[in-house]
C-alpha positions as semicolon CSV with decimal commas, in nm:
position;residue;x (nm);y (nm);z (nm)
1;X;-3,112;1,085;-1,526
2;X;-3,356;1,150;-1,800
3;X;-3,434;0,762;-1,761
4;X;-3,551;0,763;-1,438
5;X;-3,749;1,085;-1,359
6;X;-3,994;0,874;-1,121
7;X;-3,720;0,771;-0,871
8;X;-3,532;1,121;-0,921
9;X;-3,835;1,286;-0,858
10;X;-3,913;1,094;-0,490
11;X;-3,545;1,142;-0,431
12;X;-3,594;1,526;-0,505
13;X;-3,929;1,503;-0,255
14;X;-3,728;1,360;0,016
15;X;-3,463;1,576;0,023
16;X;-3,673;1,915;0,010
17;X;-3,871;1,752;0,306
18;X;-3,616;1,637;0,538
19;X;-3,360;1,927;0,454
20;X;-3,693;2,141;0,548
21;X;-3,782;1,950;0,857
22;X;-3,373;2,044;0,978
23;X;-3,451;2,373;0,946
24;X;-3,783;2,377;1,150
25;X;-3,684;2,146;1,425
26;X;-3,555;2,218;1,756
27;X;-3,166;2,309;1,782
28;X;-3,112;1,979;2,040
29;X;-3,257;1,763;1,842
30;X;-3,049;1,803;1,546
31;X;-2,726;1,528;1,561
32;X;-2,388;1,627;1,474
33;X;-2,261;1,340;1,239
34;X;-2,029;1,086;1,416
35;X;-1,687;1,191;1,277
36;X;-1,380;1,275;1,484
37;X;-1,329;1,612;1,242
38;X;-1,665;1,726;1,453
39;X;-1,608;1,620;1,788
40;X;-1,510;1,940;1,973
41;X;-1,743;2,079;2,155
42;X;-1,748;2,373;1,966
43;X;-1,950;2,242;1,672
44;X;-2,235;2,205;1,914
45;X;-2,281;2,546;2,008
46;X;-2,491;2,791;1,765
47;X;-2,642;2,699;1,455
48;X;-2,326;2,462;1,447
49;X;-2,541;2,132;1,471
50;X;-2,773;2,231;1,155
51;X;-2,446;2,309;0,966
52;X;-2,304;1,999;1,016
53;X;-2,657;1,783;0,986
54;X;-2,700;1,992;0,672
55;X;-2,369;1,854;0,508
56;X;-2,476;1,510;0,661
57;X;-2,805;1,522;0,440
58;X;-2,604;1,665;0,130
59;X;-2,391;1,385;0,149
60;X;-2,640;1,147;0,186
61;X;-2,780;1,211;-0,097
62;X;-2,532;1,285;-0,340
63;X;-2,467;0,920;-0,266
64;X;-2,814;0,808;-0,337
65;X;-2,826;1,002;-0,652
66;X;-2,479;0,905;-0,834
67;X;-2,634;0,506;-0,708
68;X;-2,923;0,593;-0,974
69;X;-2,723;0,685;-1,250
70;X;-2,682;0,451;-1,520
71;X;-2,378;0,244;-1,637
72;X;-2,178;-0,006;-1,598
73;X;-1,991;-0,072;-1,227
74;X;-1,653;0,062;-1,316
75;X;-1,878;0,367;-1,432
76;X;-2,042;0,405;-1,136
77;X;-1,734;0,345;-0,906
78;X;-1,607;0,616;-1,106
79;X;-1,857;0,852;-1,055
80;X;-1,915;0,740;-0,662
81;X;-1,543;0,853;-0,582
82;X;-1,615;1,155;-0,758
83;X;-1,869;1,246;-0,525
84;X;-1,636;1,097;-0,242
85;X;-1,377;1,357;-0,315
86;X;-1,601;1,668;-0,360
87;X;-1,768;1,541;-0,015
88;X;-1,455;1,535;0,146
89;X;-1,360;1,855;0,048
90;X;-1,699;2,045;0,053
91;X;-1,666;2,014;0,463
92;X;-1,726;2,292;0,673
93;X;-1,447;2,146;0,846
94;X;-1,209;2,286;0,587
95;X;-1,339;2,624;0,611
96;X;-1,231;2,939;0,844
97;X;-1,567;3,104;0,789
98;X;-1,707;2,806;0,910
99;X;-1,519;2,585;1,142
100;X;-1,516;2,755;1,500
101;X;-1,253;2,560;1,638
102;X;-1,039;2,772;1,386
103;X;-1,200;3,089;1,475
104;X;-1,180;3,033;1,863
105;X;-0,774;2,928;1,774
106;X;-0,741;3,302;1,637
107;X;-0,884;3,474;1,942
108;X;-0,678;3,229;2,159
109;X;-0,376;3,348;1,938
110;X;-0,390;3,685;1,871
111;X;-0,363;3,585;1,504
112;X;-0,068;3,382;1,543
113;X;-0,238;3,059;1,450
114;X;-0,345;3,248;1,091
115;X;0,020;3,365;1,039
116;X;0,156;3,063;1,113
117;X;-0,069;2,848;0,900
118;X;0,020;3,108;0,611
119;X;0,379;3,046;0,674
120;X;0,306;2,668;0,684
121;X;0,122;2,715;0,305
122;X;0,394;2,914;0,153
123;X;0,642;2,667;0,290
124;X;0,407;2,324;0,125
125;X;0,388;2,532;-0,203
126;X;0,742;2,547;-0,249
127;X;0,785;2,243;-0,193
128;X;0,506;2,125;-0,406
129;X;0,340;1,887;-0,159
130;X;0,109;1,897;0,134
131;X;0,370;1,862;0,492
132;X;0,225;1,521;0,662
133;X;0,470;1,479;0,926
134;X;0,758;1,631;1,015
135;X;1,057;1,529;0,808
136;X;1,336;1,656;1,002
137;X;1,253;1,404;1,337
138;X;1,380;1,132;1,116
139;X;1,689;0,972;0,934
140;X;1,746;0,724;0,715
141;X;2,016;0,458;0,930
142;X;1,925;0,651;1,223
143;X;1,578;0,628;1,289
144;X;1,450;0,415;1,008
145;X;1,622;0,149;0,846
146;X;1,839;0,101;1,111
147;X;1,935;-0,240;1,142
148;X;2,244;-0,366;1,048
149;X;2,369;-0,508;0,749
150;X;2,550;-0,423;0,423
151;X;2,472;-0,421;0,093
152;X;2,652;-0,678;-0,091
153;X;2,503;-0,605;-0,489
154;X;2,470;-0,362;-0,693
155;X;2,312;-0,323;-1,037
156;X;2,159;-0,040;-1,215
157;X;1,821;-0,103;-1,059
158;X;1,896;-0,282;-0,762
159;X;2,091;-0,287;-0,404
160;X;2,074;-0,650;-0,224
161;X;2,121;-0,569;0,192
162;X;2,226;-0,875;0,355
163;X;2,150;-0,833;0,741
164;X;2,369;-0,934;1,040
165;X;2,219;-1,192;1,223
166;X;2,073;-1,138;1,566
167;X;2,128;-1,511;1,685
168;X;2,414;-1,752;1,773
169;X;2,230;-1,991;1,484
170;X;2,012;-1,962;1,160
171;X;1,817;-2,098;0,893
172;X;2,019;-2,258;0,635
173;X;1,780;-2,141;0,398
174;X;1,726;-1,712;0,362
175;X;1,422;-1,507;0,279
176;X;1,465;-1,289;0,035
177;X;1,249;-0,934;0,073
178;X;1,075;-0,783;-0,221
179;X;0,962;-0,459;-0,099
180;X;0,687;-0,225;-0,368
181;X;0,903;-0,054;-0,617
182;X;0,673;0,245;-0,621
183;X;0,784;0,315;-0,250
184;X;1,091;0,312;-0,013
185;X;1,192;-0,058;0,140
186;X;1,244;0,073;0,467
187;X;0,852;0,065;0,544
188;X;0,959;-0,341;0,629
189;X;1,240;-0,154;0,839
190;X;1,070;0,119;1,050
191;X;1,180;0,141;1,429
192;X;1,298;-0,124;1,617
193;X;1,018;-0,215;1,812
194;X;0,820;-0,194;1,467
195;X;1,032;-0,361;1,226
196;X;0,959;-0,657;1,006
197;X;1,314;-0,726;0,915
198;X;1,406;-0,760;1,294
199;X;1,140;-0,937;1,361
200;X;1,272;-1,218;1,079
201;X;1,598;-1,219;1,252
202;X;1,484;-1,222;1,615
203;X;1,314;-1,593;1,437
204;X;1,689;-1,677;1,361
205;X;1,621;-1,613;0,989
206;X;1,885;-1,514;0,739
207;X;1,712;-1,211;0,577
208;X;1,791;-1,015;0,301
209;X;1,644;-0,697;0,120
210;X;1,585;-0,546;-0,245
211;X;1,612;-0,154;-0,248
212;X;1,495;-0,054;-0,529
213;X;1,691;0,229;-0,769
214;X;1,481;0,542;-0,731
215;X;1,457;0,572;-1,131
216;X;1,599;0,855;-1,326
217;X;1,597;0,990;-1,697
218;X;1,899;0,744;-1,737
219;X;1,637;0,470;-1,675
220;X;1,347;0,633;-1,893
221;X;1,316;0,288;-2,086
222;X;1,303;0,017;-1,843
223;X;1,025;-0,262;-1,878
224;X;0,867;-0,478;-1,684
225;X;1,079;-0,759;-1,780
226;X;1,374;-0,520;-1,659
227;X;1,229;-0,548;-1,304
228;X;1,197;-0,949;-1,312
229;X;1,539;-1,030;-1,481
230;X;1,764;-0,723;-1,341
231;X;1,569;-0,736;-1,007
232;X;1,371;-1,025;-0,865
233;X;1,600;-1,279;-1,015
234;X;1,965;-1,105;-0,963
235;X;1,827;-1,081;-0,631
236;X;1,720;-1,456;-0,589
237;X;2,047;-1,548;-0,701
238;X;2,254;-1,321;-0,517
239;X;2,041;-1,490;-0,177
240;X;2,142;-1,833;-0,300
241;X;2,508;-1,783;-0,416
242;X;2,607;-1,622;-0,050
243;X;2,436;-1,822;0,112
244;X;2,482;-2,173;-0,050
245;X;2,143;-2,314;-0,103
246;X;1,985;-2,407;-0,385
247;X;1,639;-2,292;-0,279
248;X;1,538;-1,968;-0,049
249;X;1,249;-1,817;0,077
250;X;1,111;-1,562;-0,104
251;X;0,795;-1,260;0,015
252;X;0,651;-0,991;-0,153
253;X;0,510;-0,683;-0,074
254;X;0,243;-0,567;-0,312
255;X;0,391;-0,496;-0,663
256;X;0,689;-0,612;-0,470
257;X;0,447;-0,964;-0,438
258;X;0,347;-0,922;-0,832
259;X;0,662;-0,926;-0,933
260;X;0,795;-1,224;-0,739
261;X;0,533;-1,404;-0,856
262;X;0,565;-1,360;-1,241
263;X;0,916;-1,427;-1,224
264;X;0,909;-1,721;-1,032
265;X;0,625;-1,819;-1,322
266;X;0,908;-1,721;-1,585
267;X;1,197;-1,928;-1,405
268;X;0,885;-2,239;-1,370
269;X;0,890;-2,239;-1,739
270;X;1,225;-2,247;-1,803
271;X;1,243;-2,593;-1,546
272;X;1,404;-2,340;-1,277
273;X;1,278;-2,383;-0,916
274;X;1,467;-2,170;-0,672
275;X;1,190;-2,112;-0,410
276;X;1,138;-2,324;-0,123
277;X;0,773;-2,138;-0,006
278;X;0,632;-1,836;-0,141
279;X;0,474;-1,528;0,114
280;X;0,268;-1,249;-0,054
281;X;0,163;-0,965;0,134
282;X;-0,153;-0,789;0,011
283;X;-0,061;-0,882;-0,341
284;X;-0,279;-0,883;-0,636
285;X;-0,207;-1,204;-0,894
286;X;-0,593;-1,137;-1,046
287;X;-0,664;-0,770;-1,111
288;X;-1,025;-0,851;-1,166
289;X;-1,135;-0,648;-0,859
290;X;-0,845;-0,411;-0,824
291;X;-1,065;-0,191;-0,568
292;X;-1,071;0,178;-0,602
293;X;-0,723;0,212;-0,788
294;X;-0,942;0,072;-1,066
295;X;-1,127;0,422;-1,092
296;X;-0,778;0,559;-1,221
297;X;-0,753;0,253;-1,525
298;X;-0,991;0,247;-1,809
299;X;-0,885;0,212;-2,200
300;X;-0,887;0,607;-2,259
301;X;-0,619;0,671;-1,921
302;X;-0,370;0,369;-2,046
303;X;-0,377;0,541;-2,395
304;X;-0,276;0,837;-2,271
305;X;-0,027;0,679;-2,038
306;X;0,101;0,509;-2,341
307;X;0,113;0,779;-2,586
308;X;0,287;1,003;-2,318
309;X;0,515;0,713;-2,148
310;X;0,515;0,432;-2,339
311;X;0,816;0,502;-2,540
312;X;1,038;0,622;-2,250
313;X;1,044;0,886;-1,986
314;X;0,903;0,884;-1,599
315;X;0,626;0,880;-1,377
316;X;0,725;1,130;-1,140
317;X;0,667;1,030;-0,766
318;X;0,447;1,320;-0,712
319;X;0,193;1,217;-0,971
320;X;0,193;0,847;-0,794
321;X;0,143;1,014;-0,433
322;X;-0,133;1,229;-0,543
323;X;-0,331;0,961;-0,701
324;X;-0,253;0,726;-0,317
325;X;-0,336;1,075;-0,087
326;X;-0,667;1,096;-0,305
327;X;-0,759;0,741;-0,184
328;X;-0,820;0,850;0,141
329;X;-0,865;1,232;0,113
330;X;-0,990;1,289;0,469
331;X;-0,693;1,139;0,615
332;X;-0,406;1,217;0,399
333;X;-0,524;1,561;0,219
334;X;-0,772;1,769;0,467
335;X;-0,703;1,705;0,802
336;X;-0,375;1,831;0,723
337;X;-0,466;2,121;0,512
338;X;-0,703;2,190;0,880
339;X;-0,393;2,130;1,067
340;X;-0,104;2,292;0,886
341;X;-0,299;2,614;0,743
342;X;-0,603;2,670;0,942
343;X;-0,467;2,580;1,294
344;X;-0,127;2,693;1,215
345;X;0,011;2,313;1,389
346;X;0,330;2,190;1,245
347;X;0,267;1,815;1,166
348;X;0,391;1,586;1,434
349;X;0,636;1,324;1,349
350;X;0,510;1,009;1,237
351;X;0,739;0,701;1,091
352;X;0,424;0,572;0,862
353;X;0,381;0,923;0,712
354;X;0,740;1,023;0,632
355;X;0,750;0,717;0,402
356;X;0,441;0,813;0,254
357;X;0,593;1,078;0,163
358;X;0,937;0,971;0,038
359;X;0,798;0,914;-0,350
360;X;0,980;0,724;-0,604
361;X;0,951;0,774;-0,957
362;X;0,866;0,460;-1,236
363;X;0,978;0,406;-1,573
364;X;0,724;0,467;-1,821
365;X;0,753;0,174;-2,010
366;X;0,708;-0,007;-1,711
367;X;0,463;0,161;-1,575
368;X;0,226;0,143;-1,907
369;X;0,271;-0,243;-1,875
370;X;0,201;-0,279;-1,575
371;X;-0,142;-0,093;-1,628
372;X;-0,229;-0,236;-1,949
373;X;-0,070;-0,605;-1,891
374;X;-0,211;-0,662;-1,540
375;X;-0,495;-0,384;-1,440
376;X;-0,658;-0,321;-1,772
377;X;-0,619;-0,678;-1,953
378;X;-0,608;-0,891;-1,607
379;X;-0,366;-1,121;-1,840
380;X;-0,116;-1,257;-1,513
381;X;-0,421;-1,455;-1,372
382;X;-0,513;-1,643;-1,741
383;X;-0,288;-1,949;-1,802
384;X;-0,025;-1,870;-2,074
385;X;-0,162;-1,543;-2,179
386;X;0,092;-1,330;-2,057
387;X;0,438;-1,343;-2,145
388;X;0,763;-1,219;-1,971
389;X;1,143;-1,332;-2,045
390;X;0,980;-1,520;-2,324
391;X;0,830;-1,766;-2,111
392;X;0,467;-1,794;-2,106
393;X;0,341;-1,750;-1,750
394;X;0,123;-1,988;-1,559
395;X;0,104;-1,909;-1,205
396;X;-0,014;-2,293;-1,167
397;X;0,355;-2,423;-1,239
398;X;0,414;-2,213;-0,890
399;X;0,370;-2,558;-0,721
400;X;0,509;-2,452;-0,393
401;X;0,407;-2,368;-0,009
402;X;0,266;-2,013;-0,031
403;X;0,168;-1,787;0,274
404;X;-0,101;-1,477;0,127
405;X;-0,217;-1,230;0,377
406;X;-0,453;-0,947;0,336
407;X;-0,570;-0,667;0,527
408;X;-0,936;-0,676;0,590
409;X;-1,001;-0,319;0,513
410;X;-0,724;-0,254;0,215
411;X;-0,864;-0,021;-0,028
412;X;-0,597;-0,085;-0,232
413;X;-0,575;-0,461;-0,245
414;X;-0,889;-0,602;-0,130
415;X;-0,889;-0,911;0,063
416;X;-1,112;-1,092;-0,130
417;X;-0,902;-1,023;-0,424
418;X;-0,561;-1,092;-0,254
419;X;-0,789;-1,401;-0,155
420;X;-0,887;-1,524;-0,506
421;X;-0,510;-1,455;-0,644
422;X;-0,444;-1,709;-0,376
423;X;-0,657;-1,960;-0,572
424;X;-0,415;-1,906;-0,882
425;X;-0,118;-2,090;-0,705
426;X;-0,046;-2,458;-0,780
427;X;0,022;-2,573;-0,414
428;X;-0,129;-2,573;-0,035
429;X;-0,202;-2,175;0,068
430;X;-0,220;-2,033;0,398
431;X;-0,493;-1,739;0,328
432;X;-0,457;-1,534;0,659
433;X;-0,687;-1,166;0,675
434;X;-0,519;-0,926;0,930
435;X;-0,701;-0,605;1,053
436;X;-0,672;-0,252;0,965
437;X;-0,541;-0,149;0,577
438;X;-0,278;-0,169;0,365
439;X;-0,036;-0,059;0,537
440;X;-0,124;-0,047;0,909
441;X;-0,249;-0,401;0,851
442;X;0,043;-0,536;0,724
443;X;0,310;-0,361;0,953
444;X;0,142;-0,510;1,291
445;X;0,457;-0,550;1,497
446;X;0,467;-0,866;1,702
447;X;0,622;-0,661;2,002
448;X;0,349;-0,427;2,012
449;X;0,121;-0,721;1,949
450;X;-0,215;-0,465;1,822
451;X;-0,498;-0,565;1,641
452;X;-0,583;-0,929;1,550
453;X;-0,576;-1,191;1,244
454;X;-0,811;-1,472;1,125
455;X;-0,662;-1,782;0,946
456;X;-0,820;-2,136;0,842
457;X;-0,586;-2,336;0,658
458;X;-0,673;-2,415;0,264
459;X;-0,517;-2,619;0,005
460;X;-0,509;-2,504;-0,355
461;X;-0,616;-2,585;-0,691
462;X;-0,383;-2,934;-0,691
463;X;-0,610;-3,071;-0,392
464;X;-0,942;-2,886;-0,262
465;X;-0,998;-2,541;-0,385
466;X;-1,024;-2,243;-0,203
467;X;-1,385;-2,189;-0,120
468;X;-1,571;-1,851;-0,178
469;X;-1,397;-1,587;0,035
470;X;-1,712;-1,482;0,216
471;X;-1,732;-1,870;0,312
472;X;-1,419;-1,865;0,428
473;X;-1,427;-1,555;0,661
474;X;-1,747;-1,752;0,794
475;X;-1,574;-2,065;0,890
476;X;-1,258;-1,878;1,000
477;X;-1,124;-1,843;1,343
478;X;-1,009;-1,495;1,481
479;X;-0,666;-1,450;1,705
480;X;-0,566;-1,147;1,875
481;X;-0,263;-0,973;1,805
482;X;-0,004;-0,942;1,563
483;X;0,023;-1,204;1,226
484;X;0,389;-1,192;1,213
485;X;0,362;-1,486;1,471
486;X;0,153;-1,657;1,277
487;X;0,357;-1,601;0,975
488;X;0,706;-1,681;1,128
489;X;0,608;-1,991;1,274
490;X;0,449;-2,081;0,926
491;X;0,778;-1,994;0,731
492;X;1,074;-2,137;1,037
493;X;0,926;-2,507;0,844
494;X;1,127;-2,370;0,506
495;X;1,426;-2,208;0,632
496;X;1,629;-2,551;0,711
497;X;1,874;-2,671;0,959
498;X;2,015;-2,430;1,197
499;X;2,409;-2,325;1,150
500;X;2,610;-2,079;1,288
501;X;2,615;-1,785;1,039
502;X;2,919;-1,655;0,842
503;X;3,184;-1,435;1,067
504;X;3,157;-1,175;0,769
505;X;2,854;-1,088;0,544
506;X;2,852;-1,139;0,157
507;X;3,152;-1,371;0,002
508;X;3,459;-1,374;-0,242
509;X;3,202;-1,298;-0,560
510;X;3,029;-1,041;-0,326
511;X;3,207;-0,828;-0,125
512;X;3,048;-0,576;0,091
513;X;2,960;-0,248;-0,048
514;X;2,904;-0,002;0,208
515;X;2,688;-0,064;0,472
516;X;2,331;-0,114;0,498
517;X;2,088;0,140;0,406
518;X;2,273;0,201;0,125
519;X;2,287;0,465;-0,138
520;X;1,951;0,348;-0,306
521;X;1,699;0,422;-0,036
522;X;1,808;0,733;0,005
523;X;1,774;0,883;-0,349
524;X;1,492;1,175;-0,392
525;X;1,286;1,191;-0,719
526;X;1,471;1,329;-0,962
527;X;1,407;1,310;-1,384
């Protein structure tokens, strides 16, 4: 700041006048900021309304004063969602002495609401982890991943599900599911009227699923490598040995997409093409732009990753869920600590939340690679420069049909970078940006039919490029409701002739297991 004493000094000036000019000014003129955490009545009563256009100004400003600081942009990103966090947690909301709702909530009580919130606290530090929905409403085969099917492979890292079919004839050609490995599957398998995976088979789709091993110490070394070989490609072959084809259809979900793609790069390079069209779901190829992940990932962090990881051991889920709840503190960190503590509520029961927090450990090996290798280095994206199964990877040998959607307000995967890893493939891409984030974004149901999508068909680098993203959300045309239409029609092209399934799932080289969701999915973190 010592650089700029000018601008800090007119930034100083402004504050001192406006904060003074809040505390002058009539009560009804002051505004209450427009944020649902405010919008009882209650915070317009009293000197209320100055509190809360008090930490309105604050915030303001702390904004316009880490924008003046020197440094490169990863440095200021940095520094911005420092300020984001202590923002988030500096409101009044998140204070007894100063949030009246809470205080009218004890009179209403008798006190109850305080000893029950205390009650709630002891019970979320025993368990180590802020309660975001309640865990008991649900079961795994019950009330999530409940549709039928069986698991029909088993590795040491793996479980393949193959699902029954819901109609009289399918696709001769599967799709193959690669879910994140840092999370549960069963977020592509959530109710029934707000599943993926039945909405693939209500398309007559064979569909099948990778369930990831939730890792222990006995897989403290496992690489990256480990994932492609002993799970994107046993999977891939398990899909075409049961069911007969030579080619499937293969999607990813975020790492889940990262993955697919480098080994189908790795397979390309060996002359092996057992893909018929690609899907990636808010998937980054180029890691240029990783969005606010990237304020985790500079050289210092993956040294320390490395020294601590790099030569075995785990990430423990809890580490991974922290860094994701601190991504969007408001929503997955204070509004339940108001909720749980403050207002002595037990959390309601909410499918989306109890998978957020079903955490999964990672290898450390793994993990380190994946930091270095793809956030830190950006190497998947540059021809030949990274290299997995001893293959170097080009994602231009990828010369097949690809289907990349993003969510237009993913603060994990930003569209425009899900958008220019869409540039990287060697074939015609359908680039379609859905509403919403990450997550709510992507798991739009078709039956509940919410939201909208915008598509405008693009070929890739072997014809026309893809244009500039913010030229192509110009020229793009908006549809309301859910993508997976879109999608499925898209993908029904790839998925062959229709047949009349197998009478029994797997085959003589593999047998069903047990039945579907398997013993995987329902492992805890452990190490």
């Amino acid at each position: 700041m010592s650089t700029m004493p000018e601008r800090l000094g007119d930034l100083r000036e402004e504050y001192v006048r406006r904060l003074w000019s809040l505390l002058l000014q009539p009560r009804d003129l002051v505004p209450a900021p427009s944020d649902r955490r405010f919008s009882d009545a209650a915070w317009r009563d009293g000197d209320y309304p100055r509190l809360l256009a008090a930490y309105a100004l604050n915030a303001e400003f702390l904004h316009r004063l880490a924008a003046l600081t020197p440094g490169d942009a990863r440095s200021r990103e940095r520094l911005r969602f420092v300020v984001d966090q202590w923002i988030e947690a500096a409101s009044p909301g998140n204070f007894l002495l100063t949030n009246p709702v809470v205080q009218r909530r004890i009179r209403e009580t008798g006190g109850e609401s305080l000893r029950q919130g205390l009650e709630n606290l002891v019970r979320d530090l025993a368990r180590g982890r802020i309660a975001q929905t309640d865990e008991a409403a649900f079961e795994l085969g019950r009330d999530l991943a409940c549709s039928k099917g069986w698991v029909v492979f088993r590795n040491h890292l793996i479980e393949v599900i193959q699902y029954a079919p819901l109609c009289e004839r399918v696709g001769s050609r599967p799709i193959l599911i690669v879910p994140p490995c840092i999370n549960k599957y069963y977020i592509l398998d959530l109710g029934s009227d707000n599943s993926f995976v039945q909405h693939c088979l209500s398309q007559a789709m064979q569909v099948y699923m990778v369930s990831w091993r939730n890792p222990d110490a006995s897989m403290a070394q496992l690489t990256w490598d480990d994932y492609l070989e002993d799970g994107v490609i046993a999977a891939i072959r398990v899909a075409q040995e049961i069911s007969d084809q030579d080619q499937i259809n293969l999607l990813g979900f975020c790492v889940g997409g990262t993955l697919a793609a480098t080994a189908l790069a790795a397979l390309a390079a060996k002359r092996i093409d057992p893909v018929a069209s690609l899907t990636l779901l808010t998937t980054l190829l180029d890691f240029s732009e990783p969005g606010v992940l990237g304020v985790f990932i500079d050289e210092a962090q993956v040294r320390h990753h490395e020294r601590r990881l790099g030569d075995g051991g785990l990430l423990r889920g809890e580490e991974l869920a922290g860094a994701f709840s601190a991504l969007r503190p408001n929503d997955l960190i204070w509004t339940h600590v108001v909720q749980n503590y403050l207002l002595g509520e037990n959390p309601a029961a909410f499918d989306l939340l109890y998978w957020n927090s079903d955490s999964t450990n990672l290898p450390g090996p793994m993990f380190v690679e994946y930091l270095r290798r793809m956030y830190l280095n950006n190497e998947l994206c540059q021809p030949n420069r990274l290299e997995c199964l001893g293959e170097p990877i080009d994602l231009r040998r990828l010369r097949i049909p690809a289907y990349v959607f993003a969510a237009h307000q993913d603060h994990i995967v930003p569209w425009q970078s899900a958008f220019r890893s869409g540039t990287l493939l060697g074939h015609s891409v359908r680039f379609v940006l859905g509403a919403s984030g990450h997550v709510a974004g992507t798991i739009n149901s078709a039956l509940r039919n919410r939201r909208s999508f915008r598509t405008s068909t693009q070929r890739g680098a072997s014809a026309a490029p893809l244009k500039d993203p913010q030229v192509w959300l110009a020229e793009s045309r908006e549809t309301q409701g859910s993508w997976w239409r879109d999608w499925s029609d898209w993908v029904c092209s790839f998925t062959g002739a229709l047949r009349v399934p197998h009478a029994s799932p797997g085959s003589a080289d593999y047998p069903p297991i047990e039945p579907a969701p398997g013993r995987y999915v329902r492992q805890k973190c452990s190490g």
